[in-house]
N, C-alpha and C positions, 0 to 999 in steps of 0.2 A: 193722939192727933188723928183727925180724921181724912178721909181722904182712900183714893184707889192706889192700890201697889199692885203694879206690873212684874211679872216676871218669868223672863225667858229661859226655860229649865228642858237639860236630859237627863236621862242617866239617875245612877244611884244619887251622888252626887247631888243633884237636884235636887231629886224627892225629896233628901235631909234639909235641904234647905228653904223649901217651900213645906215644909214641914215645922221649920222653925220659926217662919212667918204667923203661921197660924196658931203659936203661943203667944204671941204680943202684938197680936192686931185683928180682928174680928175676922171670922173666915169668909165671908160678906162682901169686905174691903179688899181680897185676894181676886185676880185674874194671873193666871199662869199661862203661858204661850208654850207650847210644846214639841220638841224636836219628835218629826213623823219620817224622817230622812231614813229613820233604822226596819220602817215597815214593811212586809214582807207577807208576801201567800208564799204557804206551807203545808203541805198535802189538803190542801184547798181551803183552807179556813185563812182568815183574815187577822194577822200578827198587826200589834201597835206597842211594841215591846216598850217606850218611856213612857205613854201614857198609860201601859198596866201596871210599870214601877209607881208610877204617882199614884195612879187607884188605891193599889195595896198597902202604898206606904202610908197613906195619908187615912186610910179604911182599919190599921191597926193589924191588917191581915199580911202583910210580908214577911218572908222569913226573914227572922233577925240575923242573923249568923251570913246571909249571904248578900242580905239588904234587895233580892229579887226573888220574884216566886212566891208564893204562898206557905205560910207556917202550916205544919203539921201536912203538908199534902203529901196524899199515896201516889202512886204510879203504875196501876193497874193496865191503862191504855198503853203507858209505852211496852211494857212486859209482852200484851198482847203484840203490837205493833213490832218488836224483835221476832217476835216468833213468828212474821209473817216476812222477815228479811224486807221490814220497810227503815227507812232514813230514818235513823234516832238520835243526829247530831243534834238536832234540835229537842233540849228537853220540854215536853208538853204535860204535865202533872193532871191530876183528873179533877182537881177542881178550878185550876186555871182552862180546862177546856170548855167548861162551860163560859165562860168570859168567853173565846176565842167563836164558840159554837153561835151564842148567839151574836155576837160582834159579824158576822157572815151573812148571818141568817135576815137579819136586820138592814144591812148594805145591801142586799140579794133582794131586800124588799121595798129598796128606793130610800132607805134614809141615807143621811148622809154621815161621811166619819164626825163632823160639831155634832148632831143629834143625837147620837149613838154613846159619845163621851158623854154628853149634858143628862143623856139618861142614867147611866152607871154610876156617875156620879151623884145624883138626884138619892138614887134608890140607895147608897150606902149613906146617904146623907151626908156629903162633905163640906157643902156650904160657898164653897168658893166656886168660881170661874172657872174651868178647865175648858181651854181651846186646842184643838190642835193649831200648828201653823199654817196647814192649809187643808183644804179638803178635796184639792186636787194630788194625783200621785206624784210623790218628789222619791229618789231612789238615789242614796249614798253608794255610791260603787268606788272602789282604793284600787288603785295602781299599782302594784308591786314587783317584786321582784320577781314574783311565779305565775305574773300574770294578772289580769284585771279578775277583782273579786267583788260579789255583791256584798253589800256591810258585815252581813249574817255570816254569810261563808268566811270572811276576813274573820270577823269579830270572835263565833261563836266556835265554827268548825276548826279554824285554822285558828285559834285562841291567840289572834295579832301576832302571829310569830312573822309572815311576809314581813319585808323591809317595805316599808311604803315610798312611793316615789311621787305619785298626785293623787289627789281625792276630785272627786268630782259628782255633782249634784243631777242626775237627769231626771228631765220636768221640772226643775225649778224654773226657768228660762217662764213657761208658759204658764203656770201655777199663780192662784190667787190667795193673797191671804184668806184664812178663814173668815167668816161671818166675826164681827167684833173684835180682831185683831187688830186693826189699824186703828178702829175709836177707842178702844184702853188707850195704846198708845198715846193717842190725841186730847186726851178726853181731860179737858178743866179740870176736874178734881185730883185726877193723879197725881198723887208728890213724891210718888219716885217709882223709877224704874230700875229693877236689879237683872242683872246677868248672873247664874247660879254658877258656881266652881265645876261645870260639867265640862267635858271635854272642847277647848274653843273651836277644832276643824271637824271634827265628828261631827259633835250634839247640838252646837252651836252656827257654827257655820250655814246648814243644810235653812236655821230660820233665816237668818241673814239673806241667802240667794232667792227666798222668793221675794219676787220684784213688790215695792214700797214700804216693804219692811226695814232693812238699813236705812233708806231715806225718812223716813217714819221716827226713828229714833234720831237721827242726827238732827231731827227740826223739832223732838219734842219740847213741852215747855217744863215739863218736869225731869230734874238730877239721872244720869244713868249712870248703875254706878255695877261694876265689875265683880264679883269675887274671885280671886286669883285658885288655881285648882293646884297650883305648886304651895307645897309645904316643905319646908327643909331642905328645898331642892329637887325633891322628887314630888310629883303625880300620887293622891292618896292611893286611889284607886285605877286601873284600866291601863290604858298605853299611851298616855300624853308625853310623859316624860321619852319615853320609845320616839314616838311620833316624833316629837319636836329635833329630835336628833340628828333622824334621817332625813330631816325636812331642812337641815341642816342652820338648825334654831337653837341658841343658849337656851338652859331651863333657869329662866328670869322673869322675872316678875318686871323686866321692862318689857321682855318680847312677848310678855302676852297683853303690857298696855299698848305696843308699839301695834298688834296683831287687832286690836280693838279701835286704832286709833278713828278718829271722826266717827266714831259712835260712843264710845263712854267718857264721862267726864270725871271719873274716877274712880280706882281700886282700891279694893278692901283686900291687904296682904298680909299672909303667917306672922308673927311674931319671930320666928325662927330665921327668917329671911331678910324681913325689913323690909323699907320702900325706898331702897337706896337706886336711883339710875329710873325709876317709873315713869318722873317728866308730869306727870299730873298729878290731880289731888287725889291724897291717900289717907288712909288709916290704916292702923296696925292694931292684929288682937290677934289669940288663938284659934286657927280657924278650922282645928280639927274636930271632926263633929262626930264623938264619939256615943254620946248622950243626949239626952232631949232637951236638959240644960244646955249643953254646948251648940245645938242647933239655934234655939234660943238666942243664944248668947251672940254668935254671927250672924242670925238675921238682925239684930237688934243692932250691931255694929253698922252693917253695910245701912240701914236708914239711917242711921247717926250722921252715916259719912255724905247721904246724899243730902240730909237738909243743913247739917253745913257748908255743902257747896252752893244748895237754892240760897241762903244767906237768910 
């Protein structure tokens, strides 16, 4: 079937699933929206840490085993970088710094974060759409119990141990969607738009608060359709299941349709779980995405679910 597929993706999580996309639909017919909520300067270079995970995942170049990062990287610079008693909570590998170098160097020279992704992606050749969500700075900072942390700091350094109490977005408030984020959205041909199983108040959330985006979705004309990030109960990966606890949320696949509501018109839920209590239209399959088959196999679901719902 032809037609544009939207989809708003972070995280590991995502990559696999905008990775599964592009086994059953021309990578041509792909626009990804990308959470930039997790970006960060870091002894001065320019981090875009979900859109290096899509780069690499989608370039054949991620380490498998960690699903971020680069396969086979040395680590020459951070080596150096300890032995000058500099910050090395943040892993920087030496062929991820060139990404990083010239990602800097390029912004420092008047382009813009769309530009800069549209090149990287150009030059590995991926074919598809990669937008960030905006090209203005948006900055996830978490609440906790030990105090307010930047994402990174939360995320990376403090490995989500903090109990989280509120998250919140600064510069979303004033931020624009990116160039062509709002026309995918809009856009006549699209016949569906997917939510990836990434984190809903991390990776997801951050696209959501720049202003016409949530509006943008709830009046598309094309299906939106969810993939739930609970498997069996638990979060595959990262801290949703954590999160949702302290946020003092059941890990259900109603509260993450209930956490979507007026933007999706349907979830795609584990097998393991069911879509008992979701209140909207569902499908059930196995949505753990172990293999490129199984990536496949739930991207292939979640369009199922959405042109069933277009009718």
């Amino acid at each position: 079937m032809s037609g544009r597929i939207v989809v708003l993706t972070g995280g590991v999580g995502g990559a696999k699933l905008v990775l599964g996309l592009m086994q059953v639909c021309p990578a041509e017919q792909i626009t990804a929206i990308v959470n930039t909520g997790d970006d960060f300067r870091h002894l001065g270079l320019a981090i875009s840490p979900d859109i290096d995970t899509l780069l690499y995942t989608l370039s054949g170049k991620a380490n498998a085993a960690q699903g971020w990062g680069r396969e086979g990287e040395t680590w020459t610079f951070m080596e150096a970088l300890k032995s000058l008693r500099g910050e090395d909570w943040f892993l920087l590998g030496d062929g991820d710094m060139a990404l990083h170098v010239l990602r800097s160097h390029l912004l420092a020279s008047g382009e813009t974060p769309s530009s800069v992704t549209a090149r990287f992606a150009a030059a590995w050749g991926l074919g598809l759409d990669i937008l960030p969500m905006s090209d203005d700075p948006v900055a996830t900072h978490v609440a906790t119990d030990q105090g307010d942390l930047p994402f990174q700091r939360y995320f990376v350094e403090q490995r989500c141990m903090p109990a989280v109490r509120a998250i919140r977005f600064d510069g979303a408030g004033t931020a624009r969607p990116a160039p062509g984020v709002i026309e995918a959205i809009r856009d006549a041909s699209t016949r569906a738009i997917l939510i990836a199983p990434s984190n809903p108040w991390l990776s997801v959330d951050p696209i959501l608060a720049v202003p016409g985006i949530r509006d943008a979705l709830a009046a598309a004309g094309a299906p939106v359709v969810a993939v739930s990030p609970i498997v069996g109960g638990q979060a595959v990966k990262g801290p949703t299941t954590k999160l949702m606890g302290e946020l003092g949320l059941a890990v259900t696949n109603a509260a993450i349709a209930d956490h979507y509501a007026g933007v999706i018109d349907g979830l795609l839920v584990d097998q393991r779980d069911g879509g008992a209590g979701v209140g909207i239209a569902h499908a059930v399959t196995d949505t753990l995405m172990k293999t490129l088959d199984d990536r496949a196999r739930v991207a292939q679901a979640a369009l199922e679910l959405a042109e069933r719902i277009a009718g």
